[in-house]
C-alpha positions as CSV (number, residue, x, y, z in Angstrom):
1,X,-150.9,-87.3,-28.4
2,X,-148.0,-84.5,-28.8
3,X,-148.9,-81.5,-27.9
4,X,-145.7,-80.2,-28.0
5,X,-143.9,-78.2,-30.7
6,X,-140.9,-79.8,-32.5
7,X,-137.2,-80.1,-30.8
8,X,-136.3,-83.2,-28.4
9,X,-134.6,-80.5,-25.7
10,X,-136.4,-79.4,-22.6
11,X,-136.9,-75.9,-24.0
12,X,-138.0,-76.9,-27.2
13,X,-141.2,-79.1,-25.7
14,X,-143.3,-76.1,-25.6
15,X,-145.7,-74.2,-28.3
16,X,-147.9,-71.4,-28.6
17,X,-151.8,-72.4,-27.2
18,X,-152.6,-70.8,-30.7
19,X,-150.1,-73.9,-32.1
20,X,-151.7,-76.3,-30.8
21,X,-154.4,-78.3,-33.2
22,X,-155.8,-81.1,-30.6
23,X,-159.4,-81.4,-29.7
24,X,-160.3,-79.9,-26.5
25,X,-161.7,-80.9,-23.0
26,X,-164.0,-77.8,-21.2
27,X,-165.4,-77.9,-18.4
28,X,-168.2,-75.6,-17.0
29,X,-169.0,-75.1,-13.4
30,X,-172.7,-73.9,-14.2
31,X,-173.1,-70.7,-11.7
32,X,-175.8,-68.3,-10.9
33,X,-178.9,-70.2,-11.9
34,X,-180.6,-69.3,-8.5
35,X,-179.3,-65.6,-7.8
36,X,-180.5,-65.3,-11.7
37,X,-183.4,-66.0,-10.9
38,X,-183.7,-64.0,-7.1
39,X,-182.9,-61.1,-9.3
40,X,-186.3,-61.4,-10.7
41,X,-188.2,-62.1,-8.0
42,X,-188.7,-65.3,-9.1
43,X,-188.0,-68.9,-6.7
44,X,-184.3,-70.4,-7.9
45,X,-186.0,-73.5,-9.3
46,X,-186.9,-70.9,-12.2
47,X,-183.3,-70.5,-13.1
48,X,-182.4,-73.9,-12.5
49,X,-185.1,-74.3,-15.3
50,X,-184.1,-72.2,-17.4
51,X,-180.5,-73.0,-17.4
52,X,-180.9,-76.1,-19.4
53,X,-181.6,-74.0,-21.7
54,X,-178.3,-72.9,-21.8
55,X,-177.1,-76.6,-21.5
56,X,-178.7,-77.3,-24.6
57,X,-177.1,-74.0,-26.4
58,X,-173.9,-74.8,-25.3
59,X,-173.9,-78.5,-25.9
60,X,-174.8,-77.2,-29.7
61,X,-171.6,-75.2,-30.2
62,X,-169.3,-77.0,-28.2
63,X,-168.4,-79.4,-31.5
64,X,-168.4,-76.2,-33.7
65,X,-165.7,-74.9,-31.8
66,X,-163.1,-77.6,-31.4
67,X,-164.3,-79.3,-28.4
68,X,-164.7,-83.1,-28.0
69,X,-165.0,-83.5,-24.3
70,X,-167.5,-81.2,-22.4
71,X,-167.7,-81.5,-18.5
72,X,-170.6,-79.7,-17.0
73,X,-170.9,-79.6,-12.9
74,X,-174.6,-79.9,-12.5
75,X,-174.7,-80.6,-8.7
76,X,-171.7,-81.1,-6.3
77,X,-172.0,-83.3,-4.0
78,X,-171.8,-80.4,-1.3
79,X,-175.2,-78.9,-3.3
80,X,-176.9,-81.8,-0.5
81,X,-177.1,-79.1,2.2
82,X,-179.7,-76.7,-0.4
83,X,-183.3,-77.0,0.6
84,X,-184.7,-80.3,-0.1
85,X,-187.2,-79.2,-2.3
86,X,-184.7,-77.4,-4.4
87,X,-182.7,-80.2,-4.4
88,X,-185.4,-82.5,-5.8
89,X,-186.2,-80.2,-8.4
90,X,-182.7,-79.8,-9.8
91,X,-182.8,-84.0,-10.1
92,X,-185.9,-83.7,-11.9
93,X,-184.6,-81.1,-14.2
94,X,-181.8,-83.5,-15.1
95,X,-184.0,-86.3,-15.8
96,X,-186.2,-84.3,-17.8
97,X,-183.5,-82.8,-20.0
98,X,-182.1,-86.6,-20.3
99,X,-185.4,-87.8,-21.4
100,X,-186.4,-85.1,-23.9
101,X,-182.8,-84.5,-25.2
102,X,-181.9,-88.6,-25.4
103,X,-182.8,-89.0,-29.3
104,X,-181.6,-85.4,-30.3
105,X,-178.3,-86.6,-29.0
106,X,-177.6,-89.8,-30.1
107,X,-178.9,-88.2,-33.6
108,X,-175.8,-85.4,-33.4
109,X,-173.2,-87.7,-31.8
110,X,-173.3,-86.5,-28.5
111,X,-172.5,-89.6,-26.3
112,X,-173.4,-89.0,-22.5
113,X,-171.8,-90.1,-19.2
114,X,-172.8,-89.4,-16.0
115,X,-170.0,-89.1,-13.2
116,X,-170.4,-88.7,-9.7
117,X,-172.0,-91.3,-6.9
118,X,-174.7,-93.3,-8.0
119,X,-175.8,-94.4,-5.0
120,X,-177.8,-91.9,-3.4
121,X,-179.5,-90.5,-7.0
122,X,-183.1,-90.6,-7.2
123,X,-184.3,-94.2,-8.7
124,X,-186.1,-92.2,-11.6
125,X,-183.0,-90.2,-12.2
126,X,-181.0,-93.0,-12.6
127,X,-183.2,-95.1,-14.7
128,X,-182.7,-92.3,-17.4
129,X,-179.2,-91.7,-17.0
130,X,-178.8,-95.6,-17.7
131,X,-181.3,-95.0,-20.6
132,X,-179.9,-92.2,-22.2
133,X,-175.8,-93.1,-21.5
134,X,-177.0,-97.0,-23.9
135,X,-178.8,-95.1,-26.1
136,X,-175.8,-92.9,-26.7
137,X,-173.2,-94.7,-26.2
138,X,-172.1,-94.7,-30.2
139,X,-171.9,-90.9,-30.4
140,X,-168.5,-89.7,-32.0
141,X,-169.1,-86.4,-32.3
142,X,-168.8,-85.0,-28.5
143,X,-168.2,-86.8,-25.1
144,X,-170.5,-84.9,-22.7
145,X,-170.4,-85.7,-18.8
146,X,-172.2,-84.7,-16.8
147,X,-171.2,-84.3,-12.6
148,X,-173.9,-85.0,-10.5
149,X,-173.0,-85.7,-7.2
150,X,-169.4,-85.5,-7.5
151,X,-166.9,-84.4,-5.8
152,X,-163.6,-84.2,-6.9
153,X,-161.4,-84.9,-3.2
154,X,-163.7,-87.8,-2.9
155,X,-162.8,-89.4,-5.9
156,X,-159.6,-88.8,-5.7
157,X,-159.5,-90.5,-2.5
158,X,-161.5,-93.2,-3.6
159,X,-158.8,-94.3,-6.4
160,X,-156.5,-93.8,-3.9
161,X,-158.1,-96.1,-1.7
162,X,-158.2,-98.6,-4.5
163,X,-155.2,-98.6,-5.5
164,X,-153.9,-99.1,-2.3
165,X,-156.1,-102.2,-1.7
166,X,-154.8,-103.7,-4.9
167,X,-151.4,-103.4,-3.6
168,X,-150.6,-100.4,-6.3
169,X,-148.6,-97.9,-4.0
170,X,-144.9,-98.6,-2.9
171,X,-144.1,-94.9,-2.8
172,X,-145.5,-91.6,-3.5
173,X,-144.5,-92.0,-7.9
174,X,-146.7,-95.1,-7.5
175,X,-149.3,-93.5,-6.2
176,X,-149.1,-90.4,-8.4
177,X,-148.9,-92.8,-11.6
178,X,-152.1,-94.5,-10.4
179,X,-154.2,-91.8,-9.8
180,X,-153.0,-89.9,-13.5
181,X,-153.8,-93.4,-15.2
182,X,-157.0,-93.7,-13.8
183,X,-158.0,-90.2,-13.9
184,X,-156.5,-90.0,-17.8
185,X,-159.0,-93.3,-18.4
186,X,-162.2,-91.3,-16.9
187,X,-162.0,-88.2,-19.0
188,X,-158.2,-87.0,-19.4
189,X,-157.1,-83.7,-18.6
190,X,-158.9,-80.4,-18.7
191,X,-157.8,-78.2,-21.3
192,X,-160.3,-75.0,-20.5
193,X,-162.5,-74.8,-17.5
194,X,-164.8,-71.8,-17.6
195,X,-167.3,-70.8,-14.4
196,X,-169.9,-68.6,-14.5
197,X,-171.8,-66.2,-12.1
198,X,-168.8,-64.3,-11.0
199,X,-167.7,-66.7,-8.4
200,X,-164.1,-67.7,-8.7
201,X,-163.1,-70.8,-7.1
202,X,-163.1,-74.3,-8.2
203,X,-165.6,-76.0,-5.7
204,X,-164.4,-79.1,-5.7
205,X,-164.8,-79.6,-9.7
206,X,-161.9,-81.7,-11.6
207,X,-159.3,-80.5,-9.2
208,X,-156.3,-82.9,-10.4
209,X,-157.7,-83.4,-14.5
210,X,-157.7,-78.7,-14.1
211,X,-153.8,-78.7,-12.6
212,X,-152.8,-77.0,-15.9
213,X,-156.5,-76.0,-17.1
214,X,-156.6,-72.7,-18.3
215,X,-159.1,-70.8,-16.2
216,X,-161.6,-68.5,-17.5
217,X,-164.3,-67.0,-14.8
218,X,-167.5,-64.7,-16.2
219,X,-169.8,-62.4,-14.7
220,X,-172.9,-64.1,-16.9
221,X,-175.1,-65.8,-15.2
222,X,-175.5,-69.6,-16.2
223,X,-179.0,-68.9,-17.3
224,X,-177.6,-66.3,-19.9
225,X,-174.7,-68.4,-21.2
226,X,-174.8,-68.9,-24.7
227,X,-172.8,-70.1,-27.8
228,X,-171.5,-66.6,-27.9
229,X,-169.6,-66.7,-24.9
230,X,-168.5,-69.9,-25.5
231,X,-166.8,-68.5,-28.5
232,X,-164.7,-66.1,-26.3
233,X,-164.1,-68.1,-23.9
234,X,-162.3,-70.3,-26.2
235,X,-161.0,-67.5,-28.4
236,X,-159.4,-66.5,-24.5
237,X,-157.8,-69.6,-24.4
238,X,-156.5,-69.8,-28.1
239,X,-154.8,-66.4,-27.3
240,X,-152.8,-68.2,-23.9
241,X,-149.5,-69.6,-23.9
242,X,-149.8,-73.2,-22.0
243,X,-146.0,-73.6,-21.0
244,X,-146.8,-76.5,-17.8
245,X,-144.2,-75.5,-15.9
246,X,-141.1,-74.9,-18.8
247,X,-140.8,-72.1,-21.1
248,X,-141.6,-71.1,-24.6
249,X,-138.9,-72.4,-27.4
250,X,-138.6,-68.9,-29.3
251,X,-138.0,-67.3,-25.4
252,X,-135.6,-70.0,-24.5
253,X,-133.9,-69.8,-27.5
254,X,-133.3,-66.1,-26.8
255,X,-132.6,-66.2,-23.4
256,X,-128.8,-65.3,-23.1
257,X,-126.2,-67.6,-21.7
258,X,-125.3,-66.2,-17.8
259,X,-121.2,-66.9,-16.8
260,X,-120.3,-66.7,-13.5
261,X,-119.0,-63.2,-13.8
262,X,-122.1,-62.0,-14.6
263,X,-124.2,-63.3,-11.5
């Protein structure tokens, strides 16, 4: 995949985002569903509800726009410490959407993949992500993921972990090559990664995939999140210049040549 402009020199590697023409990988950290709903004087599970809602909106437009890998963050692996009963009813939530949503997907091309620990998922949950990830599993159209239980430090140490096991590390390039091959195989690189609810941090979510992510935060609440802000978010990062760490070819080009005298 060259995402690059023309020229074989350093400082012609480099293009406008507006250049480039490759599908994209978003990710959403999915923010606010429970002060949404505090706001209202309603319990949080009420904007947990009706943020799928918004998962389903967004899931719609996603293709629309460009987009052929969406990444949502439905529950961190530090979301363990909520309230049990809030807790329980997120996993429900999930399972329900998986359930009701399974045929509309695989109808549109949306294949699913859950990432994240599997091993301390409710049985019931996991019985539907199995279900809906097979009956899915020949969508074209969009790769949606969804985190549940995931942490990103965790996995990263995990493959690290492996790797090192397997005998893959004899020095830090090793290591670095492992992890970006593996990492690449999971779900590649993260092109845009948007959170909502006015929060601006990362929490854990895609931290190596989101080193050169474009990062777009919003004061809407997850709950209000609709193809409409998708759309700007995007049109945001159309309108960035993604130079990973070198520098635009027309700037380069321009740049004038400093002798010794001149220093």
């Amino acid at each position: 995949m060259d995402i690059f402009g023309a020229g074989n020199g350093a400082a012609g590697r480099f293009a406008m985002q507006s250049n480039i023409g490759e599908a994209l990988h978003v990710a959403i950290i999915m923010d606010g569903n429970g002060r949404w709903a505090e706001r209202r004087g309603w319990p949080r599970v009420a904007g947990h509800r009706t943020g799928v809602a918004a998962v389903r909106r967004v899931v719609e437009r996603a293709p629309e726009l460009g987009i052929a890998r969406l990444t949502l963050y439905a529950f961190s692996s530090d979301n363990w410490r909520r309230p049990a009963p809030e807790v329980q009813s997120i996993f429900s939530l999930i399972a329900a959407y998986l359930r009701i949503e399974r045929e509309r997907l695989r109808e549109v091309g949306v294949r699913l993949e859950a990432i994240g620990r599997r091993d301390r998922l409710p049985r019931l949950l996991l019985r539907e992500i199995d279900t809906c990830e097979a009956a899915t599993a020949g969508g074209q159209r969009l790769h949606l993921r969804v985190a549940g239980d995931y942490s990103s430090r965790e996995t990263i140490a995990r493959l690290a972990a492996a790797l090192a096991g397997e005998g893959g590390i004899q020095s830090r390039e090793s290591l670095e090559r492992g992890l970006a091959a593996a990492l690449r195989a999971a779900g590649g690189d993260v092109d845009l990664l948007i959170r909502t609810g006015g929060e601006k941090r990362l929490s854990d979510f895609l931290l190596w995939e989101s080193a050169y992510a474009e990062l777009v935060f919003t004061d809407r609440m997850w709950p209000d999140f609709d193809g409409t802000d998708l759309d700007a978010a995007v049109e945001e990062f159309r309108r960035r210049e993604r130079r990973f760490g070198g520098v635009l070819a027309a700037k380069a080009e321009a740049a004038p040549v400093t002798t010794g005298s001149e220093r």
